[in-house]
Biopython code that builds the backbone (N, CA, C, O; Angstrom):
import numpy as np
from Bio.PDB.StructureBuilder import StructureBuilder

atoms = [
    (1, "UNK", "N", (71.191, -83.482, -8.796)),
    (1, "UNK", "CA", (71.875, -82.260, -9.157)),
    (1, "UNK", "C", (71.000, -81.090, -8.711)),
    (1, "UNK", "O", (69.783, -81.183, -8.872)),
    (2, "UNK", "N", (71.441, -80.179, -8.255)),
    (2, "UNK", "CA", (70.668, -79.204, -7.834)),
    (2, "UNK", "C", (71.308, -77.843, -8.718)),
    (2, "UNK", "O", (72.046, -77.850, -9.703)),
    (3, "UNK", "N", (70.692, -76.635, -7.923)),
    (3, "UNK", "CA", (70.750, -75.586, -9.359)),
    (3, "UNK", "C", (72.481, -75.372, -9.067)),
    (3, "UNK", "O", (73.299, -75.423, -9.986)),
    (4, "UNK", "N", (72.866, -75.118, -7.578)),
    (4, "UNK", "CA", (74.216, -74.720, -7.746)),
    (4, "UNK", "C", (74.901, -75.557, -8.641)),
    (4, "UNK", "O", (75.545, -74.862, -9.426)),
    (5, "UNK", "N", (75.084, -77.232, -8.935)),
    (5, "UNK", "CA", (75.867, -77.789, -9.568)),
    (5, "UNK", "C", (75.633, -77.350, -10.840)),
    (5, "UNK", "O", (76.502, -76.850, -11.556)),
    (6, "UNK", "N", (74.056, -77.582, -11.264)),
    (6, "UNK", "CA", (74.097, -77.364, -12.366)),
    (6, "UNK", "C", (74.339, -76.132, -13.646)),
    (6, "UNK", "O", (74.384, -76.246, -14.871)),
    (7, "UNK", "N", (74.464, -74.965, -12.752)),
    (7, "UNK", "CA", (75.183, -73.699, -13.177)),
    (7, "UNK", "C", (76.432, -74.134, -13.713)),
    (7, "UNK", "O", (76.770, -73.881, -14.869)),
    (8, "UNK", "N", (77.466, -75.099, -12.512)),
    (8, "UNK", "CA", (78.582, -75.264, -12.339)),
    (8, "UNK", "C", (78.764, -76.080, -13.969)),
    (8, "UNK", "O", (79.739, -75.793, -14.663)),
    (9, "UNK", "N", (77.815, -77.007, -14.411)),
    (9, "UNK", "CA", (78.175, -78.312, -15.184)),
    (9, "UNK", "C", (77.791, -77.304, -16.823)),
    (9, "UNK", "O", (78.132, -77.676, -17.946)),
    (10, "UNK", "N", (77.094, -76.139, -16.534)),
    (10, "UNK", "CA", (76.768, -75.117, -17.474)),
    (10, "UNK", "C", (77.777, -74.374, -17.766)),
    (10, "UNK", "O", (78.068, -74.086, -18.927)),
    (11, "UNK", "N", (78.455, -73.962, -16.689)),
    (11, "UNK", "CA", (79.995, -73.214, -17.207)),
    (11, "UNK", "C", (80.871, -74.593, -17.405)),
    (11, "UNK", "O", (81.748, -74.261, -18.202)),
    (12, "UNK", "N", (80.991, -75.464, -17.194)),
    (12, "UNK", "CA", (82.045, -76.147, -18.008)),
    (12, "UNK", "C", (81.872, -76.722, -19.453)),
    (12, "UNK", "O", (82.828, -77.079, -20.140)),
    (13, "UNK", "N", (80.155, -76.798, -19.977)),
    (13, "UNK", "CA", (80.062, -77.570, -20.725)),
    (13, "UNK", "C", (80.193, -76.457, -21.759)),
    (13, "UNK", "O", (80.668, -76.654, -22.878)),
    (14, "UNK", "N", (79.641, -74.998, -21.223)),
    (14, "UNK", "CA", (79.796, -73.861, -22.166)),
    (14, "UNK", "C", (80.638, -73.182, -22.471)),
    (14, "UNK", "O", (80.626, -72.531, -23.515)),
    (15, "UNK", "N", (81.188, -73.178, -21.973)),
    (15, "UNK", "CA", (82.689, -71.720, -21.372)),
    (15, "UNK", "C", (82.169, -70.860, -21.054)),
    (15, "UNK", "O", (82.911, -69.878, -21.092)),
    (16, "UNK", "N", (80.756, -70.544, -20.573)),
    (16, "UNK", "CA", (79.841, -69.115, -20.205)),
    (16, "UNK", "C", (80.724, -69.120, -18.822)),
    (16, "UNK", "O", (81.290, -70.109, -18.354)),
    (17, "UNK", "N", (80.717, -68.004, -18.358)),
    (17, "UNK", "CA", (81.160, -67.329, -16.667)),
    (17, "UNK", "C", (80.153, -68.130, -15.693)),
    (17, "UNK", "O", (79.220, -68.778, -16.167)),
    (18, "UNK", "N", (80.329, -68.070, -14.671)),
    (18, "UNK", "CA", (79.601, -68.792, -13.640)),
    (18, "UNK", "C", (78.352, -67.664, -13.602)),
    (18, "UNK", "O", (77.146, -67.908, -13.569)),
    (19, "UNK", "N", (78.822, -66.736, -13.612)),
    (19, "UNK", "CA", (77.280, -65.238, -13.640)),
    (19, "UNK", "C", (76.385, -65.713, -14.846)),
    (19, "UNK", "O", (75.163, -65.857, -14.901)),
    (20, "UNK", "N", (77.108, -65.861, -15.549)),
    (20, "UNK", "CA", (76.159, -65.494, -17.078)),
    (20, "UNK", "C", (75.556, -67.522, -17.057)),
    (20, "UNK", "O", (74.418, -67.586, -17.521)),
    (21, "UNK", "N", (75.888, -68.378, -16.804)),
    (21, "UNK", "CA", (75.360, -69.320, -16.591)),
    (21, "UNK", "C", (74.204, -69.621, -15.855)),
    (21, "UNK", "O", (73.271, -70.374, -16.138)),
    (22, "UNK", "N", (74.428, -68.836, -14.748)),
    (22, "UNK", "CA", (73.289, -68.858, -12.976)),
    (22, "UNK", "C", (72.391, -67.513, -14.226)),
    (22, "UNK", "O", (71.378, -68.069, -14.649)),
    (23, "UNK", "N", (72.466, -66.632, -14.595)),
    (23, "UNK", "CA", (71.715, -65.670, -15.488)),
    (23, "UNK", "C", (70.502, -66.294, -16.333)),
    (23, "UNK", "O", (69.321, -65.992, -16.500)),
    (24, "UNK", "N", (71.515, -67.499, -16.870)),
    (24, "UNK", "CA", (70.848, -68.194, -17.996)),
    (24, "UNK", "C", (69.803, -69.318, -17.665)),
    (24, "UNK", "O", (68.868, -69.606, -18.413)),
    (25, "UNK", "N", (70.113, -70.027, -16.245)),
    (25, "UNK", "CA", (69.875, -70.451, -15.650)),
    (25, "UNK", "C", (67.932, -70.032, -15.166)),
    (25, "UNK", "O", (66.860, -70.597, -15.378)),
    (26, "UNK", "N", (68.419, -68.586, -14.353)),
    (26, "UNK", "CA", (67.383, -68.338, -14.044)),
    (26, "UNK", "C", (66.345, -67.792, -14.542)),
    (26, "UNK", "O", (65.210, -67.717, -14.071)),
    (27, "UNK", "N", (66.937, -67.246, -15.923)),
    (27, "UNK", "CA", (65.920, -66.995, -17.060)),
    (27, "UNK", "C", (64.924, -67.935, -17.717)),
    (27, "UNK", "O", (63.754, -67.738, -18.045)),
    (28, "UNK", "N", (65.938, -69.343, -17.855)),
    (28, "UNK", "CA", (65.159, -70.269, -18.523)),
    (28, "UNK", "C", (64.206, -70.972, -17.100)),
    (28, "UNK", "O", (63.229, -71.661, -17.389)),
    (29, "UNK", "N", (64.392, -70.854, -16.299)),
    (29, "UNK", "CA", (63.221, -71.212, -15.189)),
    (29, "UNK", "C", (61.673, -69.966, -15.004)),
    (29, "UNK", "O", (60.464, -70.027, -14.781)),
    (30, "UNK", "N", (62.582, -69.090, -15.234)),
    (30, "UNK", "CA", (61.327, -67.675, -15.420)),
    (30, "UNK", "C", (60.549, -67.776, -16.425)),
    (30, "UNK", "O", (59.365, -67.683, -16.101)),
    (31, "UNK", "N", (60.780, -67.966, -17.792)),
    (31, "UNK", "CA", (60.280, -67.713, -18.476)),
    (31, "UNK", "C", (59.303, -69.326, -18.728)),
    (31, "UNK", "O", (58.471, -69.304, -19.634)),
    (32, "UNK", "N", (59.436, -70.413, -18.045)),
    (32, "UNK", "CA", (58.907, -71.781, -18.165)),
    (32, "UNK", "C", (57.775, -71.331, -17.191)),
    (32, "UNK", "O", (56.596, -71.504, -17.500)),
    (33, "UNK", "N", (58.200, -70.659, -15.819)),
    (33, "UNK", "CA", (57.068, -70.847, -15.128)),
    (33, "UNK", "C", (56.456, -69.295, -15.354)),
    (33, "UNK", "O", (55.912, -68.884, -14.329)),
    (34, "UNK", "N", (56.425, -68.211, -16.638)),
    (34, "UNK", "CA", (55.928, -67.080, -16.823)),
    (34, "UNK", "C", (54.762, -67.713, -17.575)),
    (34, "UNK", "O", (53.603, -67.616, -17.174)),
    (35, "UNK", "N", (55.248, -68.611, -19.097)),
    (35, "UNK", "CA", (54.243, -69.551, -20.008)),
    (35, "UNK", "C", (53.537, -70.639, -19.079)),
    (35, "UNK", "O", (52.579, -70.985, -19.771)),
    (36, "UNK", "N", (53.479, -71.404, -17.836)),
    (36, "UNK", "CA", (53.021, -71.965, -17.313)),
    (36, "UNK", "C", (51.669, -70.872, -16.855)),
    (36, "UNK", "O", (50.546, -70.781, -17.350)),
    (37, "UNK", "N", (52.098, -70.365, -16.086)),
    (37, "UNK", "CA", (50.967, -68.919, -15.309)),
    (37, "UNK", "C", (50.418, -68.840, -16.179)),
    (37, "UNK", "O", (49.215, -68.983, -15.959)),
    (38, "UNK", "N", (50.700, -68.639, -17.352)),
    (38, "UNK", "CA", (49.989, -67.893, -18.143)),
    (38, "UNK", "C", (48.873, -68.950, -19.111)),
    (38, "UNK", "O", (48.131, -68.488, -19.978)),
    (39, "UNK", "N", (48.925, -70.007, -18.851)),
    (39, "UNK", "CA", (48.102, -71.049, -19.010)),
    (39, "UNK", "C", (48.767, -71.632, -20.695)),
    (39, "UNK", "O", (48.094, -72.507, -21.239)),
    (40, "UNK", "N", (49.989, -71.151, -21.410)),
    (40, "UNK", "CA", (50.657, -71.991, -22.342)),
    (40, "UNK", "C", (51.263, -73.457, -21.953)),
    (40, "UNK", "O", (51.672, -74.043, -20.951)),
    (41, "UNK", "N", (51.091, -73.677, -23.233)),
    (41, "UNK", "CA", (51.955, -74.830, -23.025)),
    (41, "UNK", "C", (53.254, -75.485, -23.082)),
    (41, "UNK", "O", (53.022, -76.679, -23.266)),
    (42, "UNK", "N", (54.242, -75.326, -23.028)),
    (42, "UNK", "CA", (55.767, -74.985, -23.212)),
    (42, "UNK", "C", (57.008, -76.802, -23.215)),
    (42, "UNK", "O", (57.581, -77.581, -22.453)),
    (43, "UNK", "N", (56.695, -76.480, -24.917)),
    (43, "UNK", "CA", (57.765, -78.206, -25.177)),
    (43, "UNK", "C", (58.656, -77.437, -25.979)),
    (43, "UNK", "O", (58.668, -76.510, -26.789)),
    (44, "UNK", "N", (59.479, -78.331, -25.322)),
    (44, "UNK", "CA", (61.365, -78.450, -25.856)),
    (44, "UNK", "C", (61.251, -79.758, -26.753)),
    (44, "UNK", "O", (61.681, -80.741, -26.148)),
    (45, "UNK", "N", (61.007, -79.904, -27.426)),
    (45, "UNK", "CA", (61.401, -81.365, -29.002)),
    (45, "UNK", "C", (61.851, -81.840, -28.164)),
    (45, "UNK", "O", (62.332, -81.091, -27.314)),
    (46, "UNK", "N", (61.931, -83.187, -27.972)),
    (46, "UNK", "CA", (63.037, -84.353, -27.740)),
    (46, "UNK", "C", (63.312, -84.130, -26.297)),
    (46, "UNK", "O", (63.728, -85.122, -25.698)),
    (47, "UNK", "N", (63.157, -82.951, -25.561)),
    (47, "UNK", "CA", (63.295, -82.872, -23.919)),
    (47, "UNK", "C", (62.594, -83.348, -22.947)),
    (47, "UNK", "O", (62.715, -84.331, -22.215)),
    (48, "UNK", "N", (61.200, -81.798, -23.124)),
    (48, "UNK", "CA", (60.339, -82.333, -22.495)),
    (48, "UNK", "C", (58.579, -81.204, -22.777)),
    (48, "UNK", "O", (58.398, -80.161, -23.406)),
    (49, "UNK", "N", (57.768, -81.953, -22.087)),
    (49, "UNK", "CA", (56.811, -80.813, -22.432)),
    (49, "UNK", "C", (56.199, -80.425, -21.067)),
    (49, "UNK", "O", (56.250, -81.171, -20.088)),
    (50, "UNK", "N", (55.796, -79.581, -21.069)),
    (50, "UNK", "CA", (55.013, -78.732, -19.301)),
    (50, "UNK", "C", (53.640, -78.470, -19.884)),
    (50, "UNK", "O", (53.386, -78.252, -21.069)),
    (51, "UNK", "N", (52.636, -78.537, -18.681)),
    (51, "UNK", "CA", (51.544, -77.551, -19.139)),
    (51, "UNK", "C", (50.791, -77.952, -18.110)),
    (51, "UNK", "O", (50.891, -79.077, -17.619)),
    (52, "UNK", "N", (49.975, -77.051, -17.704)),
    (52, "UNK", "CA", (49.179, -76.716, -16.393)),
    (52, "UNK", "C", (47.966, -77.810, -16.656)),
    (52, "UNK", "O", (47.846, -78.078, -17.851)),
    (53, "UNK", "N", (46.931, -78.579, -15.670)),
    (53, "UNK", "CA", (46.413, -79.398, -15.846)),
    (53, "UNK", "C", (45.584, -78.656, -14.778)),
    (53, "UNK", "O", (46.116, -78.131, -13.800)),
    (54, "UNK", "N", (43.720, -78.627, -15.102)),
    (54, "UNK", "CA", (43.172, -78.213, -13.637)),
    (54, "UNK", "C", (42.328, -79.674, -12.767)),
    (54, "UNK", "O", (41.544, -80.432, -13.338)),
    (55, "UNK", "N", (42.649, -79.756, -11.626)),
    (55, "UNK", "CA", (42.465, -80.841, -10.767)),
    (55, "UNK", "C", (40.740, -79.963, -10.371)),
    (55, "UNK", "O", (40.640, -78.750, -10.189)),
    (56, "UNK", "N", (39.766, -80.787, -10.328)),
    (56, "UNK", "CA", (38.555, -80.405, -9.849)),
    (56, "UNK", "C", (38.244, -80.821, -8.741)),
    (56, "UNK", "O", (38.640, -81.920, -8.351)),
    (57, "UNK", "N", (37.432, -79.989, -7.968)),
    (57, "UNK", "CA", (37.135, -79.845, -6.634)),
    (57, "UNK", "C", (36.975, -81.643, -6.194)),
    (57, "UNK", "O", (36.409, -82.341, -7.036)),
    (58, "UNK", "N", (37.402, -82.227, -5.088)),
    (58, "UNK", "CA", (36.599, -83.603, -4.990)),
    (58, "UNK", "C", (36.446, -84.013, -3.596)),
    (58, "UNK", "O", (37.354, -83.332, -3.120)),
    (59, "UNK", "N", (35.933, -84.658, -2.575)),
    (59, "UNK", "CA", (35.368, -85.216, -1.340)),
    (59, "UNK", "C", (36.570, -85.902, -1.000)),
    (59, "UNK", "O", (37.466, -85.622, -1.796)),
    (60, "UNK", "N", (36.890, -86.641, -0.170)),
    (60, "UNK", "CA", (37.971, -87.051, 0.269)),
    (60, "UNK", "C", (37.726, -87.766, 1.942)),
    (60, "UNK", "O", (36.865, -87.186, 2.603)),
    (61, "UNK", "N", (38.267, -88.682, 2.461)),
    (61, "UNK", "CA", (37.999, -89.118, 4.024)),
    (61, "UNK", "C", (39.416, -88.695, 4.577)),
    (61, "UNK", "O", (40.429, -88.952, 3.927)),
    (62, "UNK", "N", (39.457, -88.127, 5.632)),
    (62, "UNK", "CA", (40.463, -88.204, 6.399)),
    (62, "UNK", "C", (40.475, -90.021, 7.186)),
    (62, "UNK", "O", (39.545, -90.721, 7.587)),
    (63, "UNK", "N", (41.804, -90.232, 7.138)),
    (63, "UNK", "CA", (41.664, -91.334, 7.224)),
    (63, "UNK", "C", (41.878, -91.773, 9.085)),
    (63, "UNK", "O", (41.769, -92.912, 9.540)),
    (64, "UNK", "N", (42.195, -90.523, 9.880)),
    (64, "UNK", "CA", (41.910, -90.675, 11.271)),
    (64, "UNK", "C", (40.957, -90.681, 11.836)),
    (64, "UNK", "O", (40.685, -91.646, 12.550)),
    (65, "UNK", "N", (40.240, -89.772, 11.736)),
    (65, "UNK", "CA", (39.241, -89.204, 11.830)),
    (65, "UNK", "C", (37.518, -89.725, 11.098)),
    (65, "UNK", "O", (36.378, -89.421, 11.451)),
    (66, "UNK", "N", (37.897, -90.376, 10.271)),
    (66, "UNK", "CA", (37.162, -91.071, 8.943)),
    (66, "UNK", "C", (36.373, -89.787, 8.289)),
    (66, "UNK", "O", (36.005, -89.988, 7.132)),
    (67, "UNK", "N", (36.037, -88.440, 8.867)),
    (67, "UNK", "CA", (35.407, -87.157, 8.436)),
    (67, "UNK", "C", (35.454, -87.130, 7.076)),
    (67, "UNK", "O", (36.456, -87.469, 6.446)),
    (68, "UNK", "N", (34.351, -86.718, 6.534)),
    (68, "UNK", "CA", (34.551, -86.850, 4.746)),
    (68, "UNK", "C", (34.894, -84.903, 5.081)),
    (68, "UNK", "O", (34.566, -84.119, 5.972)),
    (69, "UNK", "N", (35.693, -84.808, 3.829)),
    (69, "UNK", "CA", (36.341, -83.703, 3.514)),
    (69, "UNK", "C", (36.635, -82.940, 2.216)),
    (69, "UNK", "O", (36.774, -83.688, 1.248)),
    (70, "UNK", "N", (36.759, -81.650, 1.967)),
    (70, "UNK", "CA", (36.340, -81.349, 0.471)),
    (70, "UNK", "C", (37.615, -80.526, 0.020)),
    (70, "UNK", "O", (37.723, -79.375, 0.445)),
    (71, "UNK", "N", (38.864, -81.195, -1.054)),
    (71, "UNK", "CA", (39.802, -81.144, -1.020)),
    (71, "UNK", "C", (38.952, -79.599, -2.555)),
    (71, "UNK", "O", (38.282, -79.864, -3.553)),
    (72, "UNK", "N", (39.411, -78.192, -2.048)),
    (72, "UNK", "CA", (39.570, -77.704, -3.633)),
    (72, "UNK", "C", (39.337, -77.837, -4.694)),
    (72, "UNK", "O", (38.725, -78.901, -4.786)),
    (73, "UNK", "N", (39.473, -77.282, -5.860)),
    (73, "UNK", "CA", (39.860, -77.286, -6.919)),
    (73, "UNK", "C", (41.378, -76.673, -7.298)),
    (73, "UNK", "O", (41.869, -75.690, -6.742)),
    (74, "UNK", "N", (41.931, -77.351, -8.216)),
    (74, "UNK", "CA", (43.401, -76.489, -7.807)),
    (74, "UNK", "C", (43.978, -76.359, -9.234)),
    (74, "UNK", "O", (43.098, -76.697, -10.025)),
    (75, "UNK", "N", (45.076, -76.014, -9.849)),
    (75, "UNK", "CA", (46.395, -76.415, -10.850)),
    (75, "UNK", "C", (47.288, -76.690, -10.460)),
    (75, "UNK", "O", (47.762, -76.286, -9.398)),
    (76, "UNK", "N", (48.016, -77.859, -11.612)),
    (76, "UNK", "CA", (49.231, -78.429, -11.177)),
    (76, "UNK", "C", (49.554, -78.161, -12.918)),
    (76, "UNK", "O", (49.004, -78.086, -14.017)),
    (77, "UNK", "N", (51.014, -78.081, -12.149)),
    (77, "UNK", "CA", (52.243, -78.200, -13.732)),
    (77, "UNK", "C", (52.760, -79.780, -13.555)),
    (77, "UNK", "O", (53.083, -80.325, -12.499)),
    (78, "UNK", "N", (52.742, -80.339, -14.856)),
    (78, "UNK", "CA", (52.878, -81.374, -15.318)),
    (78, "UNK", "C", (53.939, -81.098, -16.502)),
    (78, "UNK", "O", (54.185, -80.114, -17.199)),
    (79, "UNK", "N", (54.564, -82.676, -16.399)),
    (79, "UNK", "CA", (55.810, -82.510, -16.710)),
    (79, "UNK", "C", (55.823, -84.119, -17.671)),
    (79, "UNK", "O", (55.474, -85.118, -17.043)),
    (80, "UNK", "N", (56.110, -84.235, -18.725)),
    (80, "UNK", "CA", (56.065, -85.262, -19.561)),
    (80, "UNK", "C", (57.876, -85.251, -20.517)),
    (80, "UNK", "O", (58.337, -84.362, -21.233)),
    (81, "UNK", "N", (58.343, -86.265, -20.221)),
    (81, "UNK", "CA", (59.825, -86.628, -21.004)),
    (81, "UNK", "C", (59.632, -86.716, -22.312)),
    (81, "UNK", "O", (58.747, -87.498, -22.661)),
    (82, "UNK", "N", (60.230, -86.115, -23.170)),
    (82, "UNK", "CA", (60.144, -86.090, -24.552)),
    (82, "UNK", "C", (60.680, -87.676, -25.071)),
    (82, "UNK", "O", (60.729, -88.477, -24.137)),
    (83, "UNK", "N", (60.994, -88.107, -26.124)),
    (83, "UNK", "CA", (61.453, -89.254, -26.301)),
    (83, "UNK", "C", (62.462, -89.414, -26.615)),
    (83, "UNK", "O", (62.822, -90.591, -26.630)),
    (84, "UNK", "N", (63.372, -88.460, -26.996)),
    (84, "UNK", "CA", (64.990, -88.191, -26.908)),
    (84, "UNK", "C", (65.803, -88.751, -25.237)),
    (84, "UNK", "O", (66.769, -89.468, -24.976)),
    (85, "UNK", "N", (64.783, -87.962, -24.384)),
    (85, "UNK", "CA", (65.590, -87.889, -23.194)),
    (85, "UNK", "C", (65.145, -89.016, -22.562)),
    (85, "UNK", "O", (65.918, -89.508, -21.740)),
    (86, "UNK", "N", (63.717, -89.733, -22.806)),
    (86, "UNK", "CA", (63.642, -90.964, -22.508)),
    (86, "UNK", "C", (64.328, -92.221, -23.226)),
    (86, "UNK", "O", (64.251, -93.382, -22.824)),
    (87, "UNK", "N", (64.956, -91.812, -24.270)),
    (87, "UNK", "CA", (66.034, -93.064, -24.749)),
    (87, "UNK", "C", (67.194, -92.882, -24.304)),
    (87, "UNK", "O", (67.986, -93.787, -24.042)),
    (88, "UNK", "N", (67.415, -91.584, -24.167)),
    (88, "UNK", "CA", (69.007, -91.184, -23.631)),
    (88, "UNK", "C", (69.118, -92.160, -22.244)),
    (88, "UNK", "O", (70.027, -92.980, -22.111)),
    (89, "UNK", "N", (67.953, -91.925, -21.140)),
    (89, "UNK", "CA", (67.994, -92.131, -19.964)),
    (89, "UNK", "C", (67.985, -93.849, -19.867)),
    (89, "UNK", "O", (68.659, -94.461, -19.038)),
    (90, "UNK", "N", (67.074, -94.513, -20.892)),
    (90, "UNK", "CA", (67.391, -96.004, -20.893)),
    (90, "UNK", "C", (68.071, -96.884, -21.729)),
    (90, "UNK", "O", (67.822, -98.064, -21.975)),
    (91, "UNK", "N", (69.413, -95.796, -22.341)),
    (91, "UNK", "CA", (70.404, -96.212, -22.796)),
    (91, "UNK", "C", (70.160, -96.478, -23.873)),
    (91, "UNK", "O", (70.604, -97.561, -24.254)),
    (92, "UNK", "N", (69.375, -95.664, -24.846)),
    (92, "UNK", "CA", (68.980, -96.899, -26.395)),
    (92, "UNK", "C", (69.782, -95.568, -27.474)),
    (92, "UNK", "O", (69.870, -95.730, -28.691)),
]
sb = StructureBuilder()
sb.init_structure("model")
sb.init_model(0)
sb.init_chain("A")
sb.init_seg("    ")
for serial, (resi, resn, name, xyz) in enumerate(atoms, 1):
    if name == "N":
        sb.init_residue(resn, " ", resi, " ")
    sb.init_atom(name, np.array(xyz, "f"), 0.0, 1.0, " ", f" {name:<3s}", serial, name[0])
structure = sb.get_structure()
């Protein structure tokens, strides 16, 4: 599903307008990745939970080349299934 459908599956499940859905839509993506930036941590009960994780600098081989190589330090958003949506998804 991508965002156009899922606007689409938002105005039918809501009766919201297709505007005020794609609105709602893009709010609740703004404001997930505003608390992400901002180094919170952001769970929905039973959905799911997000939160930035920092990856530390580490060595690495290119594997053509065999050259050892020094990948960054970086952040990643991480994404964990609540246990609602993991029973929903395996049918229990």
């Amino acid at each position: 599903m991508n965002k156009t459908e899922l606007v689409a599956a938002l105005t039918e499940k809501t009766g919201l307008t297709k505007k005020q859905a794609e609105a709602a839509v893009n709010g609740l993506v703004d404001v997930i990745t505003d608390a992400l930036v901002a180094g919170e941590k952001v769970q929905i009960v039973g959905f799911l939970s997000a939160e930035v994780k920092a990856r530390p600098e580490r060595q690495a081989r290119n594997p053509q080349t065999k050259e050892t190589i020094t990948i960054p330090a970086s952040k990643a958003p991480v994404f964990k299934a609540g246990k609602s949506l993991r029973d929903a998804v395996n049918g229990k």
